[in-house]
C-alpha angles and dihedrals in degrees: 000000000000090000081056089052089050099049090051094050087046087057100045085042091057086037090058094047086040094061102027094059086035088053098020093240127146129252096245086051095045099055092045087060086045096052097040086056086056097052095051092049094051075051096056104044086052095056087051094043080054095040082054097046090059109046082050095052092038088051083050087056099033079055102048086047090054088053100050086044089069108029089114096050090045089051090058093047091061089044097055100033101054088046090054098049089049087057095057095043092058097051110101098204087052091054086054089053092049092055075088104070085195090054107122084228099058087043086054093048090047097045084054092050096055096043095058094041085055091046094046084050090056091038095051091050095044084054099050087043089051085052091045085051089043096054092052096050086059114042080051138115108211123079090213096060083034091063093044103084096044094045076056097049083048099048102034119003109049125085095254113046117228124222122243090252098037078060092050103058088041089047092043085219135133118243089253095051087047096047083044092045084052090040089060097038085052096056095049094052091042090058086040087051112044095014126237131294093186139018081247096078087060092058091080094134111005092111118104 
């Protein structure tokens, strides 16, 4: 490792004397240019680790809205799709086609079988991630975070389906209060949902 340091220091060293006979600088000026670049540099890498950071955790939120958008629709894809399945299974004549596992019809089956097993996954994780954020709404402070997991059951979750300014007058809430409130809620259950890459996506609400 020190051999590394050394060499390092060997290269800056023959940069500096580099650019400093190639511009006439001084040394002193040269190293100045040289560690002014770096900084900027440093600058620079930081602003893109940050510009990252934000498009991940905005595609985690973007993807727990979408989520929520259809929970109704995917509800009624599980439904339908176990009872038909059901309904196959139990016809008779349809059994006797499946004995061929090439038939169109036993690929069809299968194909809707699948389908509903894979929605019922994704259905099984967006609802223990809805009780975890529950569960946080709840043991919290701030009416702010308090109000997010109910303005999501309104709005989402519950059979009937509420309108933005029937919330707000049973809410008592302004509109802003009610987008920042979702924005929020949409950047805990994105985290829930896809997991954290940094300490930062657990700061939603923390602001004054």
């Amino acid at each position: 490792m020190n051999d590394k340091y050394k060499e390092l220091g060997k290269d800056y060293k023959d940069t500096v004397a580099i650019l400093a006979e190639t511009t006439g600088w001084t040394v002193k000026q040269t190293r100045k240019v040289l560690d002014l670049l770096a900084e900027i540099t440093q600058k620079q890498a930081a602003a893109a680790t940050r510009k990252q950071r934000t498009t991940q955790k905005n595609a985690k939120s973007i993807a727990a809205r979408n989520l929520l958008e259809n929970y109704r629709n995917l509800k009624v894809s599980i439904q339908c799709g176990t009872e038909h399945s059901l309904r196959l299974l139990e016809d008779s004549e349809y059994l006797r086609l499946m004995q061929d596992e090439e038939s169109p019809v036993n690929q069809g089956l299968r194909s809707t079988a699948l389908l509903t097993a894979s929605n019922r996954v994704l259905w099984t994780r967006l609802n223990a991630a809805l009780d975890c954020y529950k569960e946080m709404c709840e043991h919290d402070t701030k009416p702010q975070i308090r109000r997010g997991y109910p303005l999501i059951y309104a709005r989402y979750l519950a059979e009937k389906e509420v309108g933005i300014d029937d919330i707000l007058d049973s809410f008592a809430i302004e509109k802003s209060q009610y987008y920042l409130c979702m924005g929020e809620a949409y950047s805990a259950l994105g985290v829930i949902l896809f997991g954290s890459d940094c300490a930062e996506d657990f700061c939603a609400g923390t602001s004054k």
